[in-house]
PDB file of N, CA, C and O in Angstrom:
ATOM      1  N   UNK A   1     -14.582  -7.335-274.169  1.00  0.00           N
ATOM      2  CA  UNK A   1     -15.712  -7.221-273.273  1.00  0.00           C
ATOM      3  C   UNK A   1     -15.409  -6.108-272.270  1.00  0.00           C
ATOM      4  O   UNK A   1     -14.343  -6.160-271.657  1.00  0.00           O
ATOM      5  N   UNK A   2     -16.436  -4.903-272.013  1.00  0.00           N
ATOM      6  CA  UNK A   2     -16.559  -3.779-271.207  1.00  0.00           C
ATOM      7  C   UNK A   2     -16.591  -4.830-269.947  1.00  0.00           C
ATOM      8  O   UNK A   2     -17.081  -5.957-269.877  1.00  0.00           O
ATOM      9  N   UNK A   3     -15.655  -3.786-268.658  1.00  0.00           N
ATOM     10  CA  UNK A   3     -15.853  -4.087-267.662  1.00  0.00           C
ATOM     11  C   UNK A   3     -17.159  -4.640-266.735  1.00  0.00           C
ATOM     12  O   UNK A   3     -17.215  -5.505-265.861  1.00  0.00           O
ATOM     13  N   UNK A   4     -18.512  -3.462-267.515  1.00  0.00           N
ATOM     14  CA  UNK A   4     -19.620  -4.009-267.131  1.00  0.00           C
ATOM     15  C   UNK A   4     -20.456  -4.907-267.443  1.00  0.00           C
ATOM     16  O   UNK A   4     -21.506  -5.309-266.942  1.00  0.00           O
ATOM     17  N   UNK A   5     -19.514  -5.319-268.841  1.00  0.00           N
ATOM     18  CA  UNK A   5     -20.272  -6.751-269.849  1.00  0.00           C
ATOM     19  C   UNK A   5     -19.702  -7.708-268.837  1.00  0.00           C
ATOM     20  O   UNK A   5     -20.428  -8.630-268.465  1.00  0.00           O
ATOM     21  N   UNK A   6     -18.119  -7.559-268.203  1.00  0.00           N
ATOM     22  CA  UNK A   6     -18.134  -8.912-267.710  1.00  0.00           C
ATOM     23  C   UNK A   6     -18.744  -8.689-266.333  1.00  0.00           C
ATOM     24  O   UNK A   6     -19.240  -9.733-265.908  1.00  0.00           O
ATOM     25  N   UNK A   7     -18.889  -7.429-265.321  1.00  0.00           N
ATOM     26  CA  UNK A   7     -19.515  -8.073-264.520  1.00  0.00           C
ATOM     27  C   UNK A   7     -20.863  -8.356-264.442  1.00  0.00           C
ATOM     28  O   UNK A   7     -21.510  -8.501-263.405  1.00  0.00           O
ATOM     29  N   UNK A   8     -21.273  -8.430-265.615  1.00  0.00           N
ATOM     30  CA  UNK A   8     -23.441  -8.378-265.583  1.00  0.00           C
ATOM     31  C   UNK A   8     -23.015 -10.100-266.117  1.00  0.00           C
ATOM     32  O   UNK A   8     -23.823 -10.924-265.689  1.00  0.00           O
ATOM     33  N   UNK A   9     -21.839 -10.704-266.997  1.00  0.00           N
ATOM     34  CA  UNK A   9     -21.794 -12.203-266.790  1.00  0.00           C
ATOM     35  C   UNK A   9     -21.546 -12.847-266.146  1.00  0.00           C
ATOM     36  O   UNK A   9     -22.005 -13.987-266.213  1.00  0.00           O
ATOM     37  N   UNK A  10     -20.364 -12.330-264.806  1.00  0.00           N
ATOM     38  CA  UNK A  10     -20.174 -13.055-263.767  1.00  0.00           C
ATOM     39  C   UNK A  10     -21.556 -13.041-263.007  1.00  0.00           C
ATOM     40  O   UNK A  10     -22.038 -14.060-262.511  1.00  0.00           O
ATOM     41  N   UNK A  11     -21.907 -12.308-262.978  1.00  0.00           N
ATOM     42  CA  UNK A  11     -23.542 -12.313-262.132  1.00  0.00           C
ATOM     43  C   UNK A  11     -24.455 -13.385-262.891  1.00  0.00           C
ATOM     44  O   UNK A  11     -25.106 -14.312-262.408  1.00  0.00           O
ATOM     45  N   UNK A  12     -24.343 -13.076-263.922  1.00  0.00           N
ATOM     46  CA  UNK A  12     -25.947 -14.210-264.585  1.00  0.00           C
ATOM     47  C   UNK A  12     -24.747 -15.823-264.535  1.00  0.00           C
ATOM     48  O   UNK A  12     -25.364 -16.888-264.501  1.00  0.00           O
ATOM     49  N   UNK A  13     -23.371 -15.911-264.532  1.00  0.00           N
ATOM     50  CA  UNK A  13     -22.981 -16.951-264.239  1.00  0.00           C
ATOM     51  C   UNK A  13     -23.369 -17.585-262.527  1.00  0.00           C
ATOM     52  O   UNK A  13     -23.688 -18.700-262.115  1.00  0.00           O
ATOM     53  N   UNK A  14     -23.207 -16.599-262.031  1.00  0.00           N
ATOM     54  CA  UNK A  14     -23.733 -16.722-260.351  1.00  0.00           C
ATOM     55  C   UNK A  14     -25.079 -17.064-260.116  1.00  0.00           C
ATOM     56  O   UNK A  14     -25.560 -17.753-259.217  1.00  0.00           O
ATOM     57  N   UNK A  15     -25.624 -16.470-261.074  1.00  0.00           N
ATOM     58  CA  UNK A  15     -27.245 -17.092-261.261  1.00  0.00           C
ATOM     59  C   UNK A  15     -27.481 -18.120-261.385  1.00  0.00           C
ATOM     60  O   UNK A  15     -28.228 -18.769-260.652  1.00  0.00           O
ATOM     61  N   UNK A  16     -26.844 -18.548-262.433  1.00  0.00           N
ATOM     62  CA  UNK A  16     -27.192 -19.766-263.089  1.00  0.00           C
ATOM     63  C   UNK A  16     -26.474 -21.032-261.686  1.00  0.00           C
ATOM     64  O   UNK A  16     -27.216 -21.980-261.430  1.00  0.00           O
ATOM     65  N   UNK A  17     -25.863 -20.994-261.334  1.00  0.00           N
ATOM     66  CA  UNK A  17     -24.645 -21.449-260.794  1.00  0.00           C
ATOM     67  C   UNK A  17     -26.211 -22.052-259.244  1.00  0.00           C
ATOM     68  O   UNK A  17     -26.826 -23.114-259.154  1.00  0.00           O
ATOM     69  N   UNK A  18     -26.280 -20.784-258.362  1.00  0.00           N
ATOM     70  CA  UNK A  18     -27.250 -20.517-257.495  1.00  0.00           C
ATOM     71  C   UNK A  18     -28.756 -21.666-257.919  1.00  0.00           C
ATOM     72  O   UNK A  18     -29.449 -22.293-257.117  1.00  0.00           O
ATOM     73  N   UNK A  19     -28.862 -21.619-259.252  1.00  0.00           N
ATOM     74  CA  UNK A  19     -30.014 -21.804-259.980  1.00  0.00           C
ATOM     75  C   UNK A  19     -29.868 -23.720-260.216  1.00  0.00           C
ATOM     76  O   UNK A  19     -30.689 -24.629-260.338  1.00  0.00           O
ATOM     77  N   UNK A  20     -28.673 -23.649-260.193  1.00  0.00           N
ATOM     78  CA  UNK A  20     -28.482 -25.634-260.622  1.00  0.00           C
ATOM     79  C   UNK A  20     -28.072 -26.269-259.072  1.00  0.00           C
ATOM     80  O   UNK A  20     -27.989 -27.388-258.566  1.00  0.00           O
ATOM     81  N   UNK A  21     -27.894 -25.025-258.700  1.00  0.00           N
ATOM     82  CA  UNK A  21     -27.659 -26.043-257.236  1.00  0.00           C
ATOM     83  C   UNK A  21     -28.711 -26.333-256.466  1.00  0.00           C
ATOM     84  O   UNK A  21     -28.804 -27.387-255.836  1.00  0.00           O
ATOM     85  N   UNK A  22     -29.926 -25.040-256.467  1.00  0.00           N
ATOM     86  CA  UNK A  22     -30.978 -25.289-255.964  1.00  0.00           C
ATOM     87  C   UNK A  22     -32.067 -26.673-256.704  1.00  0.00           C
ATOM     88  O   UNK A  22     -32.742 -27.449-256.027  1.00  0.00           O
ATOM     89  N   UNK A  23     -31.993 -26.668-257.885  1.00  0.00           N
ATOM     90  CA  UNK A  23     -32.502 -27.801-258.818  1.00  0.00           C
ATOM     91  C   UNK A  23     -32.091 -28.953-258.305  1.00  0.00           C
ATOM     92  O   UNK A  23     -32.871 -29.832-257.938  1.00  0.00           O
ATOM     93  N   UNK A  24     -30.802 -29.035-258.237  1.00  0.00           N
ATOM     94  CA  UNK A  24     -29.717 -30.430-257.567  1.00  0.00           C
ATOM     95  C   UNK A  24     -30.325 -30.884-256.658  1.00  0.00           C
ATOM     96  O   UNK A  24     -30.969 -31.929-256.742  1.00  0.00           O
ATOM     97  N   UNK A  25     -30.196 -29.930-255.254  1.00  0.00           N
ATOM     98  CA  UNK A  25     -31.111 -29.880-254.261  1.00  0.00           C
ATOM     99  C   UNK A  25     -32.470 -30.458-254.357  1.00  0.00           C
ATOM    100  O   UNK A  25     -32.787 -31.459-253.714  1.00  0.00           O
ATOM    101  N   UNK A  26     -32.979 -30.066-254.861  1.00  0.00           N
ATOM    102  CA  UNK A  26     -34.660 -30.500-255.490  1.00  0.00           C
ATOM    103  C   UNK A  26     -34.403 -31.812-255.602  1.00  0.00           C
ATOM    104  O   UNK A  26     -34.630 -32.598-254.682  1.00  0.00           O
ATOM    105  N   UNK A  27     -33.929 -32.143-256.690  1.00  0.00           N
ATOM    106  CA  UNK A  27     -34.165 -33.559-257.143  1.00  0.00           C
ATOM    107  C   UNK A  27     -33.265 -34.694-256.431  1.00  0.00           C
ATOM    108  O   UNK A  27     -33.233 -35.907-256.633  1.00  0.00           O
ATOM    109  N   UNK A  28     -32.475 -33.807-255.441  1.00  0.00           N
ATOM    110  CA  UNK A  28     -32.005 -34.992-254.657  1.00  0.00           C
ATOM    111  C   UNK A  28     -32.624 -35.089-253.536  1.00  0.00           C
ATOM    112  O   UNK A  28     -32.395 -36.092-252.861  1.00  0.00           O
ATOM    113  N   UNK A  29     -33.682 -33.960-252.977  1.00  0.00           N
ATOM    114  CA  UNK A  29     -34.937 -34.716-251.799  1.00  0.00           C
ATOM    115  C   UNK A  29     -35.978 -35.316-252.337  1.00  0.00           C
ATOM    116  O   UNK A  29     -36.638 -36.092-251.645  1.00  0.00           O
ATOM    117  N   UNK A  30     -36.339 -35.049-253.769  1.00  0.00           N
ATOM    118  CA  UNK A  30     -36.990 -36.157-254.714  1.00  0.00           C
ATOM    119  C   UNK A  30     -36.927 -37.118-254.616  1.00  0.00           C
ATOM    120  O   UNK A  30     -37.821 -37.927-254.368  1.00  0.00           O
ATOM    121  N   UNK A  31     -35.590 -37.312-254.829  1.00  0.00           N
ATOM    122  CA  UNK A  31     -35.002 -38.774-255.029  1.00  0.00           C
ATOM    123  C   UNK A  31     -34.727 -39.778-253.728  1.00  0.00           C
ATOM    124  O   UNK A  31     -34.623 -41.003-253.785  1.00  0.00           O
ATOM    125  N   UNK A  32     -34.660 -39.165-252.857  1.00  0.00           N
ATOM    126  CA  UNK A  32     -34.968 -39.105-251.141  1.00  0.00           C
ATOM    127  C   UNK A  32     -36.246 -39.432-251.004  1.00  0.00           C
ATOM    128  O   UNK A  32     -36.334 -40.628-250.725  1.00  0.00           O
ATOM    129  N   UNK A  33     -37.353 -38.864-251.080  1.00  0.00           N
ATOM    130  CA  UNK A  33     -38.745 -39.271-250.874  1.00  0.00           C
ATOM    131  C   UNK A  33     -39.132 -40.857-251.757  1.00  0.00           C
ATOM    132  O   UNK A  33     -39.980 -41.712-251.503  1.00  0.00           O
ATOM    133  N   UNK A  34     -38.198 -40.776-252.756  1.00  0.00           N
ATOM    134  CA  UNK A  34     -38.732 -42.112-254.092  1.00  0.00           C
ATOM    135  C   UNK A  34     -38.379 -43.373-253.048  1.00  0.00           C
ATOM    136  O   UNK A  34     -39.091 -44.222-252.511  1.00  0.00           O
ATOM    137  N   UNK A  35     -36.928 -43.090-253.014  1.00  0.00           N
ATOM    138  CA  UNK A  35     -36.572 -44.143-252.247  1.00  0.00           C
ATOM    139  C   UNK A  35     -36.804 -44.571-250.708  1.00  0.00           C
ATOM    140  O   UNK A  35     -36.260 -45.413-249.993  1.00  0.00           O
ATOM    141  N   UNK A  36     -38.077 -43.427-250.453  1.00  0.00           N
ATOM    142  CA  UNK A  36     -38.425 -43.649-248.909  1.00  0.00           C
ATOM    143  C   UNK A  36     -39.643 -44.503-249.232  1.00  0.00           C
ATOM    144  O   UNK A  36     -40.034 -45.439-248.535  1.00  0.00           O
ATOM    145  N   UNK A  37     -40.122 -44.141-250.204  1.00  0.00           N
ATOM    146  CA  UNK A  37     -41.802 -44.706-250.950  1.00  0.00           C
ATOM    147  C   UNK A  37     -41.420 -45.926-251.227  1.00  0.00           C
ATOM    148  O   UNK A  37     -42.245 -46.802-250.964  1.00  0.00           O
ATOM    149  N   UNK A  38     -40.058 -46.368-251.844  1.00  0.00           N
ATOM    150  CA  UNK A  38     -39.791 -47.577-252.050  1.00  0.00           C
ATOM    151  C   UNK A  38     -39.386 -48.861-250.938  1.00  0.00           C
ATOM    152  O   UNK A  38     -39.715 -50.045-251.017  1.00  0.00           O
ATOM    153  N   UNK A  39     -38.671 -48.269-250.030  1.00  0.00           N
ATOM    154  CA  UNK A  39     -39.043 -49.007-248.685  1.00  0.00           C
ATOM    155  C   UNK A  39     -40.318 -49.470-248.285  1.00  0.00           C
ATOM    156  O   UNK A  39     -40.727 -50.609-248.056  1.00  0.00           O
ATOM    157  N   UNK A  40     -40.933 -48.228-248.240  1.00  0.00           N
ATOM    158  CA  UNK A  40     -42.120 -48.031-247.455  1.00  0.00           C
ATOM    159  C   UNK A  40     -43.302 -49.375-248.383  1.00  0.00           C
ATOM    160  O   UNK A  40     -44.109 -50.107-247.809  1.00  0.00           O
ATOM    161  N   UNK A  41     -43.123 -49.344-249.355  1.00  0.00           N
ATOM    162  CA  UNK A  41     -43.878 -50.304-250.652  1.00  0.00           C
ATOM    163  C   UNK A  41     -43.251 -51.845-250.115  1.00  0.00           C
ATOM    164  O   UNK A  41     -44.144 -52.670-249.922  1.00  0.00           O
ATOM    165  N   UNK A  42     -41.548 -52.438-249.795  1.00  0.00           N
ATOM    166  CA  UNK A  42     -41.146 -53.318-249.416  1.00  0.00           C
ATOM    167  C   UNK A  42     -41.161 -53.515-248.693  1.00  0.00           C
ATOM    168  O   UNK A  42     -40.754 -54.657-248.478  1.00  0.00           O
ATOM    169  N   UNK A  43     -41.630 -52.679-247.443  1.00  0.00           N
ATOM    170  CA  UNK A  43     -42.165 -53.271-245.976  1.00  0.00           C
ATOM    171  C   UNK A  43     -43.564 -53.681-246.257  1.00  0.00           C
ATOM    172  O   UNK A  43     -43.794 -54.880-246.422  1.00  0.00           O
ATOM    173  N   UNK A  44     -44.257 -53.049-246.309  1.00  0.00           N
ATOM    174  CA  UNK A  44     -45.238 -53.214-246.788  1.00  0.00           C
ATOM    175  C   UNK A  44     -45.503 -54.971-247.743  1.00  0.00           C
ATOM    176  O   UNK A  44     -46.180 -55.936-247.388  1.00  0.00           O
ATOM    177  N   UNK A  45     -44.956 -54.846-248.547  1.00  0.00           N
ATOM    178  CA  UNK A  45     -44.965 -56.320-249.884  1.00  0.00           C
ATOM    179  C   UNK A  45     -44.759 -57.808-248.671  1.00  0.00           C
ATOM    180  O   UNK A  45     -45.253 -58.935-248.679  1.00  0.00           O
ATOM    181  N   UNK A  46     -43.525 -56.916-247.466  1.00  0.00           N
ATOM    182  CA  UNK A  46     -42.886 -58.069-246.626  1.00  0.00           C
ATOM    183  C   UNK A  46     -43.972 -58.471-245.955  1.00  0.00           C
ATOM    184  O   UNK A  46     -44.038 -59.661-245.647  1.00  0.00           O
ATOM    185  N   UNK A  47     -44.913 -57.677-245.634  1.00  0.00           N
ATOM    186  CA  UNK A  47     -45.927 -57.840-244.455  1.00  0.00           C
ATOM    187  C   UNK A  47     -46.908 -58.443-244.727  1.00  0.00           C
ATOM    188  O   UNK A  47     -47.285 -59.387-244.034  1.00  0.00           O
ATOM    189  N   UNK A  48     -47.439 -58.105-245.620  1.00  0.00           N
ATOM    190  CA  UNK A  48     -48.104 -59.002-246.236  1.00  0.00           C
ATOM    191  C   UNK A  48     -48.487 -60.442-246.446  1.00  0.00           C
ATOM    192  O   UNK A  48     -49.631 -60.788-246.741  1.00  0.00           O
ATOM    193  N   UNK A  49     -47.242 -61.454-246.241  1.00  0.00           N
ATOM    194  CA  UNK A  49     -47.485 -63.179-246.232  1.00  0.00           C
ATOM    195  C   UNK A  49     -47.994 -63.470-244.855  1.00  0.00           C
ATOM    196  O   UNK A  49     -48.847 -64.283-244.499  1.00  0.00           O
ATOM    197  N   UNK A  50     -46.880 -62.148-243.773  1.00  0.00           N
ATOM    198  CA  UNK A  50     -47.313 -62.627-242.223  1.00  0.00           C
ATOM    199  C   UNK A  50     -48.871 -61.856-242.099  1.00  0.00           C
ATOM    200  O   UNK A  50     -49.618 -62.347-241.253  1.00  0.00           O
ATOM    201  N   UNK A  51     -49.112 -61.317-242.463  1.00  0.00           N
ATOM    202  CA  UNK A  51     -50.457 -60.923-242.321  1.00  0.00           C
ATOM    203  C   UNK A  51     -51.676 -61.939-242.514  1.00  0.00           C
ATOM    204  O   UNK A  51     -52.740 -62.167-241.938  1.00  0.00           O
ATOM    205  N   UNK A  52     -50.711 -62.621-244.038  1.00  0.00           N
ATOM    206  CA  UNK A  52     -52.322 -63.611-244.446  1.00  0.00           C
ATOM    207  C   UNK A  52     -52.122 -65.014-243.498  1.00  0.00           C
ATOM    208  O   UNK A  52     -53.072 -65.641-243.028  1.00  0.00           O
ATOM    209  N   UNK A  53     -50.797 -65.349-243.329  1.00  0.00           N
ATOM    210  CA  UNK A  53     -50.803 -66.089-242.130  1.00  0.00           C
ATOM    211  C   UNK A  53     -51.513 -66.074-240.933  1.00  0.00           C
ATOM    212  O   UNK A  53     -52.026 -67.034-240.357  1.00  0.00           O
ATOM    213  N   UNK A  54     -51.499 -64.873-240.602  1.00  0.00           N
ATOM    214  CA  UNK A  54     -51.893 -64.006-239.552  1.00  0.00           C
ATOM    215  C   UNK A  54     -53.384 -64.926-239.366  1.00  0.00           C
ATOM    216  O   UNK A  54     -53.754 -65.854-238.646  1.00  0.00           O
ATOM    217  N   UNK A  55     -53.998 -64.062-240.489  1.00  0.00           N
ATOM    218  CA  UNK A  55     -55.436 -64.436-240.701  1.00  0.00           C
ATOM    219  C   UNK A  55     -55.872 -65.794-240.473  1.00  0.00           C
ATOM    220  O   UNK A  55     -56.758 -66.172-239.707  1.00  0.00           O
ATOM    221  N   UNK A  56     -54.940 -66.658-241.438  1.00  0.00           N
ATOM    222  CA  UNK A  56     -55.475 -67.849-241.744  1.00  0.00           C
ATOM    223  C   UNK A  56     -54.878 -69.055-240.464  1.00  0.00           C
ATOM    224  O   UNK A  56     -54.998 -70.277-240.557  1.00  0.00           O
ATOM    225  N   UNK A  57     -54.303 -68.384-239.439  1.00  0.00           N
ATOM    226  CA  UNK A  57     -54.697 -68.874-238.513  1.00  0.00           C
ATOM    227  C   UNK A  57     -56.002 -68.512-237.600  1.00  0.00           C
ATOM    228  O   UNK A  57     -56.921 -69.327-237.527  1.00  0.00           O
ATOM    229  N   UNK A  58     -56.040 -67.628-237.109  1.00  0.00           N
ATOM    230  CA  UNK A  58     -57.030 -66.758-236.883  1.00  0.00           C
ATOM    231  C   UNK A  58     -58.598 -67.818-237.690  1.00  0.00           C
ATOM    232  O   UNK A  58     -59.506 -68.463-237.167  1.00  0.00           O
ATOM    233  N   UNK A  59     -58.364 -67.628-238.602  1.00  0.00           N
ATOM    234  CA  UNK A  59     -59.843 -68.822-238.968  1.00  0.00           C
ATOM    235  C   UNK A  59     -59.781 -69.992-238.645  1.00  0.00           C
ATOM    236  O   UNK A  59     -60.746 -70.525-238.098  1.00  0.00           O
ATOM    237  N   UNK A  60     -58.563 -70.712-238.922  1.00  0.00           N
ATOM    238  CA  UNK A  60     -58.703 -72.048-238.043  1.00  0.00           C
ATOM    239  C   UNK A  60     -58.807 -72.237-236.884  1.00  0.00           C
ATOM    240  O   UNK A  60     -59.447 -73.165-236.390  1.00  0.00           O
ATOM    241  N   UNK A  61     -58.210 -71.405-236.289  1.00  0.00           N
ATOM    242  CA  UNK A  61     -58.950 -71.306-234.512  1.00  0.00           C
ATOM    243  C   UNK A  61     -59.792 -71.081-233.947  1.00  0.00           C
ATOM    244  O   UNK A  61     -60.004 -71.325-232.759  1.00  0.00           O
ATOM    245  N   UNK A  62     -60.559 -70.468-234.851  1.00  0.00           N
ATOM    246  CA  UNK A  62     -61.965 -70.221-234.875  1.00  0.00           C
ATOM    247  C   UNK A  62     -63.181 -71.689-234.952  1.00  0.00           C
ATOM    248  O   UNK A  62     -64.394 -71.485-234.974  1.00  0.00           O
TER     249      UNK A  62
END
């Protein structure tokens, strides 16, 4: 391999390299948002019994 074969591969290795980390990145604030949605869904699911409680006092006091 010519000197300039290897440095035009260290470069597209640097690319690639640049290129999976930014992806990584990606899918690990992805995966960050999933599991914020998934809280956000189990607070939510939690709130829910005290809510209808909520209510169904609320009518009997009525």
């Amino acid at each position: 391999m010519s000197k300039e074969q290897e440095e035009h591969w260290i470069q597209q290795e640097a690319a690639k390299q640049r290129a999976f980390e930014e992806i990584n990145g990606a899918v690990g604030q992805i995966m960050g948002q999933i599991d914020n949605l998934s809280l956000q869904e189990e607070v939510q699911e939690a709130n829910v019994p005290s809510s209808v409680s909520q209510l169904t006092l609320a009518i009997q006091n009525v």
